[in-house]
N, C-alpha and C positions, 0 to 999 in steps of 0.2 A: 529419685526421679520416678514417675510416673509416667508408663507407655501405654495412649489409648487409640485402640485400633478403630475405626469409623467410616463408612464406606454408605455406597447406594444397597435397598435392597432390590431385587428381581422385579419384585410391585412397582419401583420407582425409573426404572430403565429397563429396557429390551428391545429383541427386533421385534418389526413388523407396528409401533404406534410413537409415535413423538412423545416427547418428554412436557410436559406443561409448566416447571419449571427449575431451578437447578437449586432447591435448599436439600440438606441432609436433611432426615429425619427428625422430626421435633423432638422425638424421645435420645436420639443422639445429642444433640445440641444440650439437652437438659440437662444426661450425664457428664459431657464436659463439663458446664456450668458447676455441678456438685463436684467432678473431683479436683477440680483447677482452684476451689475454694480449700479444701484440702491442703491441696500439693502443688501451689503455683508451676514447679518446675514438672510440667507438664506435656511431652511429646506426643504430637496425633502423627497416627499416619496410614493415609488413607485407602481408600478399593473402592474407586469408580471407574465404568466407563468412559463416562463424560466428564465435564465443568461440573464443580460444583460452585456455591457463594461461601468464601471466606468473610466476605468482608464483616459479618456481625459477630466473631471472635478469633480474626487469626493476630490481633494486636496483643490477645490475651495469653499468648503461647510463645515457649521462647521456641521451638520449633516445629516445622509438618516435613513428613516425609510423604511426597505424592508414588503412590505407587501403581496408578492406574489399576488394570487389570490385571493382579499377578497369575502367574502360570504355575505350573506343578511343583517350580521350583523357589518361588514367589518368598518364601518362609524364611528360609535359608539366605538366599540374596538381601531380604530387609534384615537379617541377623546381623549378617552382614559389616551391609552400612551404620546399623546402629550403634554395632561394637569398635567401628573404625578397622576393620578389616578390610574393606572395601574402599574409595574414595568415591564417590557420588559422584556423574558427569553428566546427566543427562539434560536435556533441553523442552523449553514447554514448546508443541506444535500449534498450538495455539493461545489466542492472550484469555487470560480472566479475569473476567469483568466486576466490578463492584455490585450491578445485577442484571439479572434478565433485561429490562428494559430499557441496557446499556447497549445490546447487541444492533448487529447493524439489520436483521428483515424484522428486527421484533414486530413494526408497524406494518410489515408487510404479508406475514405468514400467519396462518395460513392461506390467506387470500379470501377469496366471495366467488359465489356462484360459480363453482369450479375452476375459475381461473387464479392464479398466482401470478404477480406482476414483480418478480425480481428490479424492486425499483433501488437496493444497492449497486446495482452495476458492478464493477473493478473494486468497490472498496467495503471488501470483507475482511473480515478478521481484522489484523494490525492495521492494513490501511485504513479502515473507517476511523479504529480509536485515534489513532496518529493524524485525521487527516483535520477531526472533529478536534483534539489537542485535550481528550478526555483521561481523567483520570481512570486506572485500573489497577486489580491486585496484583495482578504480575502481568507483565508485558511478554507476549511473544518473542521465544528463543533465550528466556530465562532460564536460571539453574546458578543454584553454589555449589560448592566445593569444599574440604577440608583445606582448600590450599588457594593461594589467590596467584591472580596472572598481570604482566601488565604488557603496554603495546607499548610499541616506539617504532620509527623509521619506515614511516608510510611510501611505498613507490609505486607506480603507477606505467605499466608498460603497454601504452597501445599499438596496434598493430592492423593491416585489413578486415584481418576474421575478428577482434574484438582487442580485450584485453586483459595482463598480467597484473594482478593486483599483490604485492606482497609486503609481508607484516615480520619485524622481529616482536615475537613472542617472548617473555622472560619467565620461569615460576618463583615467583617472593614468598610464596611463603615456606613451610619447613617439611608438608607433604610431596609425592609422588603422584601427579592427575594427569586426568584430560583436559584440554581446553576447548572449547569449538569456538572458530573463528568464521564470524559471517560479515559479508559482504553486503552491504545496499547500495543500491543506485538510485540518486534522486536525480531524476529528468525534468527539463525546464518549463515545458507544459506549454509553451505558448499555444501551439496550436490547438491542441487537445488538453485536455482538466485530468492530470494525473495526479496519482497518488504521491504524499512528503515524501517514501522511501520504500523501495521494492528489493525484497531481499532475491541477488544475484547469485552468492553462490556461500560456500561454507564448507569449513574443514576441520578433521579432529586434530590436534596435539598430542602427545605425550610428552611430560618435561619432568624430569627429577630437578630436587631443588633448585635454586641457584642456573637454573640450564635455561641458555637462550638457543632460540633456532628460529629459524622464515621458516614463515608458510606463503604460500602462492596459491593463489586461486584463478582459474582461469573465469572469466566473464566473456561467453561467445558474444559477437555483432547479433545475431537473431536475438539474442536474448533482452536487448537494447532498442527494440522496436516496441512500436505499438500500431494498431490497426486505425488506420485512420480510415472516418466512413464517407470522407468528401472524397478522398482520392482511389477510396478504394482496395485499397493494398495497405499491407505492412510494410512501414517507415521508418528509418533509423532518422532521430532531428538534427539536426546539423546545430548544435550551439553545444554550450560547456555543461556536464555533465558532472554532479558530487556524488564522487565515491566516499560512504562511511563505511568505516570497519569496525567492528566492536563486538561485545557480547549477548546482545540483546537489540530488537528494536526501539530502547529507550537507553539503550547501556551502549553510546557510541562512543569508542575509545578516542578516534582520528579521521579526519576528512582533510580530502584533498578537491581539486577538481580540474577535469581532463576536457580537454576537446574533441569531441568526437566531429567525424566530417560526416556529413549526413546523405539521404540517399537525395534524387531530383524528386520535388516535389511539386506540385502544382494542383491547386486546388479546382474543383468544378464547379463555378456558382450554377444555380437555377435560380428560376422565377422568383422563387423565394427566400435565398439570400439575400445580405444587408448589401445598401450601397457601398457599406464600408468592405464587403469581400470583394462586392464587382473593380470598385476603385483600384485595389490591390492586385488583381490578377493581370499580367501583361498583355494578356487581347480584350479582352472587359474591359478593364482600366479606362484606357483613351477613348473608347466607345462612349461609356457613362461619360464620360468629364466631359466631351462635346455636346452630349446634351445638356447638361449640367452649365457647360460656359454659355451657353443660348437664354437657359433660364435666368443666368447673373445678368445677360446684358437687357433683358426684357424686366429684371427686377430694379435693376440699379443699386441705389443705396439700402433699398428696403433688401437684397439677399443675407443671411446669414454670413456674419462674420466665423471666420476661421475662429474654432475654438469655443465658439458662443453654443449656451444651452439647444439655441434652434437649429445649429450646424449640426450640433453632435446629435441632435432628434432625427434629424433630416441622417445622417452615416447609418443612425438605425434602424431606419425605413427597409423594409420587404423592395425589394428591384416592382415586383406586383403592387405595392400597393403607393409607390410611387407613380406607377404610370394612371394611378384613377385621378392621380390631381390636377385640375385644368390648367393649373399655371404650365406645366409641364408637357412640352413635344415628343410625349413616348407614351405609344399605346400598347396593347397586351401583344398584336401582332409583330410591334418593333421588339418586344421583353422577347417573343420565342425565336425571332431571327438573332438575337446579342446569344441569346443558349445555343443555339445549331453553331453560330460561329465561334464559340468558347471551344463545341465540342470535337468539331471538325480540328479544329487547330490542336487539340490536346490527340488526337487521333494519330493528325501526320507527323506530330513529333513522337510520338508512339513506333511511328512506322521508320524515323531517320535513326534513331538509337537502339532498334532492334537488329 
């Protein structure tokens, strides 16, 4: 066997300038190429700070040890694992990508004219790949082992402040390791456009052979919200919520799904929400629709049938840019008295439940 060390140089990463893009060294890749022709059974492993791109020869290797940044002790620790003195546990904190222009601000960063438009929002890292359903080399919160694990007996214990997530862990195979067990919560999104699975929480094991044991993870209610920008506030949603557990964001062992009760919500239309929010909201709502039943009786058979292409145009309509229609008995001054009276009413209920 054949151990070849490969890493970033100083030239290719450091502080103080961004990286341009994530290949090892040409003249590394090259020597791979020549000793792997050699000595197929061929081990890399590697000394970067960052990502690098596997994917134009990690098919060619039966193994890599990512060693990141080693430290004083660095030498010693991969002897290590090499020799099997060690068991390997650790976890990628980030996914990698098959390349650069798989990442999620690739099209974003560095921006123009001094400004940067983080136009990923929430779905960085795992979320973008997972949300996109993109392939990649290794997915977020991966890692082997000398020794494998398996899950069984998923329970689910909710409670006001959040909830008990716990797993019987087993080790199958015939080493001594760690396991980390992580937790996702995929949220139902109606309101707001979330990410497939957001990792909640995570814990380590230790297990000699043959050894089962629960792990519990606790999942806080804060942790279960999201920021919503109509209401304002962080909001827990009130619908069924899929907890996965497993070892990886792509390595889901077990899913259940809970109900969470959610917090009072109420959304604020303005001017320029769709008729489809106004319709929904309990003081909007009857407001719109009587204008609306005025327009059916003054249209007749010519109104939009329920469900038809022009109803569902008409739901998508701006509340603004329905009132420019002459067929229509609502003008811009009737649009800001329906907003003062949404907001007044979201105010005094403000004021009874305080």
């Amino acid at each position: 066997m054949a151990v070849l060390f490969l890493g970033l140089p100083p030239s290719f990463e450091s502080e103080g300038y961004d990286r341009e893009h994530i290949e090892l060294p040409l003249a590394q890749t090259q020597l791979l190429a020549a000793v792997r022709a050699v000595n197929p059974n061929t081990v890399v492993v590697l000394a970067n700070g960052g990502v690098v791109r596997l994917s134009g020869w990690i098919d060619d290797v039966p193994a890599v040890l990512e060693g990141w940044l080693l430290g004083q002790a660095g030498g010693s620790a991969t002897a290590d694992l090499l020799f099997g003195r060690a068991n390997p546990s650790g976890r990628l904190a980030e996914t990698i990508p098959l390349r650069l222009a798989d990442t999620p601000a690739y099209l974003a960063w560095p921006g123009e004219n001094g400004h940067v438009t983080y136009s990923e929002g929430q779905f960085v890292g795992y979320r973008h790949y997972d949300a996109r359903d993109m392939a990649v080399s290794f997915p977020f919160g991966h890692g082997l082992s000398y020794t494998t694990f398996d899950y069984a007996d998923l329970r689910v214990a909710p409670d006001a402040d959040g909830l008990d997530v716990t797993v019987a862990v087993t080790n199958t195979g015939e080493r001594a390791g760690h396991e980390v067990v992580q937790v996702y919560v995929a949220a139902p999104g109606e309101r707001a456009r979330r990410p497939v699975r957001e990792l909640k929480g995570f814990g380590t094991i230790w297990l000699a052979p043959d050894e089962t044991r629960d792990v519990t993870l606790r999942v806080a209610r804060d942790d279960l919200a999201y920021f919503d920008t109509a209401a304002g506030t962080w909001l827990v949603e009130d619908a069924d919520h899929r907890i996965d557990v497993g070892a990886s964001s792509r390595d889901i062992r077990l899913t259940t799904t809970v109900r969470v009760d959610g917090d009072a919500y109420a959304d604020l239309p303005d001017a320029d929400s769709t008729v489809a929010v106004w319709l929904a909201h309990p003081v909007g709502g009857p407001a719109v629709e009587a204008l609306l039943s005025r327009v059916r009786t003054f249209m007749g058979d010519a109104y939009p049938e329920e469900g038809s292409p022009r109803q569902r145009m008409v739901a998508n309509m701006r509340l603004s840019q329905l009132a420019q229609l002459p067929i229509v008995p609502l003008g811009f001054g009737d649009v800001q008295e329906l907003v003062e009276r949404v907001r007044s009413a979201a105010g005094a209920g403000k004021e009874e439940t305080s």
